[in-house]
C-alpha positions in Angstrom: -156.1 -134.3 75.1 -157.1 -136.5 78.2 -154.4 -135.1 80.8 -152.2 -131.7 80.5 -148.7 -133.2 79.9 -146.8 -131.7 83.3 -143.8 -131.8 81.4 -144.0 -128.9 78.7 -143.4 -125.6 80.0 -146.2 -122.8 80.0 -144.5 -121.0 77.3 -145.0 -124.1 74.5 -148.8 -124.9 75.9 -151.5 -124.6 73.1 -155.1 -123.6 73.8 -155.9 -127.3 73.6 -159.4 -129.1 75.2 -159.1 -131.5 78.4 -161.4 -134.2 77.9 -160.9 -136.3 80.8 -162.6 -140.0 80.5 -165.3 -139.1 82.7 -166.6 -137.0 79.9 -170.0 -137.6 77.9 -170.7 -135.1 75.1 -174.4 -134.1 75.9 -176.8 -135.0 73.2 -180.3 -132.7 71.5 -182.7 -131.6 73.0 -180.6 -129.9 76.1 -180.9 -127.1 78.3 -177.7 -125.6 79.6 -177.2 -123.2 82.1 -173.9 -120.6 81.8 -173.1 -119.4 85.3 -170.6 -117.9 87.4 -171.2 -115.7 90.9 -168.5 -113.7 89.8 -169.2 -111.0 87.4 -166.8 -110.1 84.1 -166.2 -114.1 83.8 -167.8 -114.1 80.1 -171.4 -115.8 80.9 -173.3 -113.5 78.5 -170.5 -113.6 75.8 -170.2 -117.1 76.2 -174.0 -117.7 75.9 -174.2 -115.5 72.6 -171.4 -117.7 70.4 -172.7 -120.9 71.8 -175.5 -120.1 70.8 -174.4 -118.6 67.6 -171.9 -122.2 67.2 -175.2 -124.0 67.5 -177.1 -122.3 65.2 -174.8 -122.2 62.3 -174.7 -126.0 62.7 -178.1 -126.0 62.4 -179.8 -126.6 65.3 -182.6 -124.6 66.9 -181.8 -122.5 70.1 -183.2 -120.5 72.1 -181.4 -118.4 74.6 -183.2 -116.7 78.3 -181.9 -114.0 79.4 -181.8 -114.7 83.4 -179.3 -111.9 84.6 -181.8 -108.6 85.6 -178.9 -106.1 86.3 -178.2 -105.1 82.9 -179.7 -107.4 80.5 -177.2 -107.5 78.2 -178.0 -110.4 76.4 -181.3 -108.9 75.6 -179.4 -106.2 74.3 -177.4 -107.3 72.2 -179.4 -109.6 70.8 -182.5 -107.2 70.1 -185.6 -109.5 70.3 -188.2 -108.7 67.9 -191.3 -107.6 69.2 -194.0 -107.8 67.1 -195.9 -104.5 66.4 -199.1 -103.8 69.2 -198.9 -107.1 71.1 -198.2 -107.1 74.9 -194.1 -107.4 75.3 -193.5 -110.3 77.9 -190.2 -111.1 79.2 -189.0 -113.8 82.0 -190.5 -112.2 84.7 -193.7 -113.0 83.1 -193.2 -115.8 83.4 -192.1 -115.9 87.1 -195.3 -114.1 88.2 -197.8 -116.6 85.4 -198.6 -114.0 83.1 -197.5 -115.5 80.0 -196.0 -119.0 79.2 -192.5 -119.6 77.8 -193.6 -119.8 74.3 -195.4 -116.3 74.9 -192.5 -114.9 76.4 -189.8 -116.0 73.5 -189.2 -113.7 70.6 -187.1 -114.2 67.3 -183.7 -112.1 66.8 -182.1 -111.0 63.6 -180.1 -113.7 63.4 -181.4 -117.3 61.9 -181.6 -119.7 64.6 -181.6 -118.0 67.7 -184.7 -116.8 69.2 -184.8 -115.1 73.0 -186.7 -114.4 76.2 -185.9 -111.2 77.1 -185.2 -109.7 80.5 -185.0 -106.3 82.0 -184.5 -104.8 85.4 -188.3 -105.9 86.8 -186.8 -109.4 86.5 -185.4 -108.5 89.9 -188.9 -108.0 91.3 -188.7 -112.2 91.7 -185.9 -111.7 94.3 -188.1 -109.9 97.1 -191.5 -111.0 95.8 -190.6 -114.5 96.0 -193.7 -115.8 93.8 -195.0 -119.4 94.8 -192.6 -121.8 93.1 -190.4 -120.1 92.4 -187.5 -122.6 92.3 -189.0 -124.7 90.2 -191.0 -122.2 88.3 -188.0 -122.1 85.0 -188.7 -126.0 85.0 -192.2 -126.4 85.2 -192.0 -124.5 82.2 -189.8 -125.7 80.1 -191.8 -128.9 80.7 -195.2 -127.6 80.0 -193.8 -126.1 76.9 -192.6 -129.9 75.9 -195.7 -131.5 76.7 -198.0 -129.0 74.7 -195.1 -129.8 71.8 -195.6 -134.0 71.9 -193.7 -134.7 74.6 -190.2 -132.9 72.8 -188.7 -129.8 73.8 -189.2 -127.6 70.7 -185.8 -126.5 70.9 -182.6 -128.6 70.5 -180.9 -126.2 72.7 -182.0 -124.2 75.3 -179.1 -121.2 77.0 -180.0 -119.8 80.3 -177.3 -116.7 81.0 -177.5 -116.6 84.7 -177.3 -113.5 86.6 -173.5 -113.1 88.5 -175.2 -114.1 92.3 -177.2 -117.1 93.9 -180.2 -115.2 93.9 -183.8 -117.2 93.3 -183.6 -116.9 90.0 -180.2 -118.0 89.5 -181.1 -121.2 91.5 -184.3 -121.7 89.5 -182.3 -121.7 86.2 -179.6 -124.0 88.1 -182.8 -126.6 88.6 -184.4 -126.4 85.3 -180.9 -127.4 83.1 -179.6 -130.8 82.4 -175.7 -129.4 82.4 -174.3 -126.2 83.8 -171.7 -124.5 81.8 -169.1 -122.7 83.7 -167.5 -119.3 82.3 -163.9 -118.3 84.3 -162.0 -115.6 83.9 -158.2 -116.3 84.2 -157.7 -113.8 86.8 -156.6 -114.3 90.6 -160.5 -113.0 91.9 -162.2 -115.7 89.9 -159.7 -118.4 91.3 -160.6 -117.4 95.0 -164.5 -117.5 93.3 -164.3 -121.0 92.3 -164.5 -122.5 95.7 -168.4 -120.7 96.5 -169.5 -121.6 92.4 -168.2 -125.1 93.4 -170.4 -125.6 97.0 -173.4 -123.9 94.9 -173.7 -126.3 92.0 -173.2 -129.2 94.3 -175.5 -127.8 96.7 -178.6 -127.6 93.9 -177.4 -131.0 93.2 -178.4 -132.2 95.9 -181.1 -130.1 97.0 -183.2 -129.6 93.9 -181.8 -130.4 91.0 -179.6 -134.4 90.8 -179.5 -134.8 87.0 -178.0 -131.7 87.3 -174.0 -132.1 86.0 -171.0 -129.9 84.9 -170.6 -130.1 80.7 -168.0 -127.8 80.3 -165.8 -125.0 82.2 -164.9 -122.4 79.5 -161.5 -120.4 80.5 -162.1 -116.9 79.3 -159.5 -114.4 78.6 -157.0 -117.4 78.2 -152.9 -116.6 77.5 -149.7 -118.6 78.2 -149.1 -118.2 81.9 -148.1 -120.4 84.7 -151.7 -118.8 86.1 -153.9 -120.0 83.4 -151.9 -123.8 83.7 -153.1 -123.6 87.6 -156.5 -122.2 87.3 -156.9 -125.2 84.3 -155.5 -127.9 86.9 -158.0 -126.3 89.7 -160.7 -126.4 87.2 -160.2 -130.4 86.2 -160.2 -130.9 89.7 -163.1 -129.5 90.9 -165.1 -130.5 88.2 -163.2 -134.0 87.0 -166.1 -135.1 84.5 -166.5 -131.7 82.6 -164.2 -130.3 79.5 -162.3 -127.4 79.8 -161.6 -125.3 77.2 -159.8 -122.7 76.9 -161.0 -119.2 75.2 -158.3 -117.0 73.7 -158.0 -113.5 74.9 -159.6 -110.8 72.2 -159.9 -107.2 71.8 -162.4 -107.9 69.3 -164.5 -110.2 71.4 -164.9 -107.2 72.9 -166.3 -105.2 70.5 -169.1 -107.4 69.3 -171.8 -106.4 71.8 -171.8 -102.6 70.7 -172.4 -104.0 67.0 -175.0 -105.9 67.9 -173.3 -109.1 66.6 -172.0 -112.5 68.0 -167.8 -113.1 67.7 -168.3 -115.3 64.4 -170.1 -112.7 63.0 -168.4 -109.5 63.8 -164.7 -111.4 63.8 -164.5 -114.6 62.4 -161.0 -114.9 62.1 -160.7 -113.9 65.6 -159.4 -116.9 67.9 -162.4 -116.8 70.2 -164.5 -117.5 67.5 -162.9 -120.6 66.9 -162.4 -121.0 70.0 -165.8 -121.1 71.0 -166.8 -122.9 67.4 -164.6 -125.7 68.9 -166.1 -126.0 72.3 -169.8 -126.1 70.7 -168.4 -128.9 69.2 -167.4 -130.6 71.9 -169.6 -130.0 74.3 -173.1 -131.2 71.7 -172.8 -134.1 69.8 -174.5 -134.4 66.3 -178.4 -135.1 66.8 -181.4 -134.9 64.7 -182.8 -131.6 65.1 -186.4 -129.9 66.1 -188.6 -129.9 63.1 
């Protein structure tokens, strides 16, 4: 749909996409960046079955685990490390002690390989290595020119961490579209304003080709509430889909199994869900050999 129709009531809405005419569906190789300043909005879950979308459609993707307070994408993905070599993570390569390629690691699942993170990832916030800003950029184009001139990746995920720290801003300049998890919840709507003056504020400061793809409405039900926050959504960000992500136990669940959604629950409606906004968001591309 191109406009919510004003004239159905709540009750009868459907959890249906807003594509307003301003939208371009992004095209491979990209590198997104899922953020929020707001914790509990779904950034890490949201990273995992795009990712996981991606991947069962066949394209190569590589998600970085930005956020250092818990590292639960690292977790619940699992890299694997292989046996006696050094284990690098993100912060390496922060502080130049290994490049990206050193730094990413396969997971079990086909696809979808990973730069880890832990809590020394915060060691970037007060240390404040040279470049830092810039540092998740320059290497993501280092990596492409040592690869021909193509990122070796069709997709690249950044989870950022729930704050504007350094790193959160260095992720914000090294991605080509931000994708913006909210929680249908009255905090997140009073959040929306500060995510709003960040991204525009890396727009203009260090990052222009820098553009909203997609706000993702987590934990979405039929309320009056969720039709607001939607409406507050398509105006803040007029050129970006939203699309809406059915509330789940199950979603839930799928981090202690070590699984994404489409694995764990397929038949759950975030798995769709989230199948449906891959979908929309990417357009079909050749992929990385």
């Amino acid at each position: 749909m191109t406009a919510w129709d004003e004239s159905t009531s709540y009750q009868a809405w459907r959890p249906q996409i807003l594509l307003p005419s301003t939208f371009r569906k992004a095209a491979a190789p990209r590198v997104f960046v899922v953020v929020n300043q707001k914790g509990g909005a779904g950034k890490t879950t949201s990273t995992v079955e795009l990712a996981a979308a991606w991947a069962a459609a066949g394209y190569r993707v590589r998600v970085i685990d930005a956020d250092h307070q818990e590292a639960a994408l690292s977790a619940w993905l699992v890299p694997q490390y292989p046996a006696g070599e050094p284990q690098h993570s993100l912060r390496s390569v922060f502080f130049d002690e290994a490049t990206l390629a050193e730094a990413t690691y396969p997971t079990r699942f086909k696809g979808i390989d990973v730069v880890p993170s832990g809590v020394d990832l915060s060691r970037v916030e007060y240390e404040r290595p040279i470049g830092a800003e810039q540092a998740l950029a320059a290497a993501l184009a280092q990596e492409a020119e040592e690869a021909g001139g193509r990122a070796p990746y069709d997709v690249t995920l950044i989870d950022g961490a729930p704050s504007l720290g350094l790193v959160t801003v260095a992720a914000l300049t090294s991605a080509d579209e931000a994708l913006v998890p909210i929680k249908v919840g009255g905090l997140d709507m009073k959040g929306m304003a500060s995510l709003h003056r960040t991204i525009r504020s890396v727009q203009r400061k260090t990052n222009p080709k820098l553009r909203v793809g997609a706000v993702l409405l987590t934990a979405w039900d039929k309320s009056g509430f969720a039709r607001q926050l939607a409406t507050k959504a398509s105006e803040d960000y007029p050129e970006a889909a939203v699309c809406p992500i059915r509330r789940s136990v199950r979603a839930a669940e799928a981090p202690l199994a070590e699984e994404p959604v489409r694995l764990y629950a397929p038949d759950s409606a975030p798995a769709g869900d989230y199948d449906q906004a891959a979908g929309t968001i990417l357009s079909g591309q050749e992929t990385a050999a």
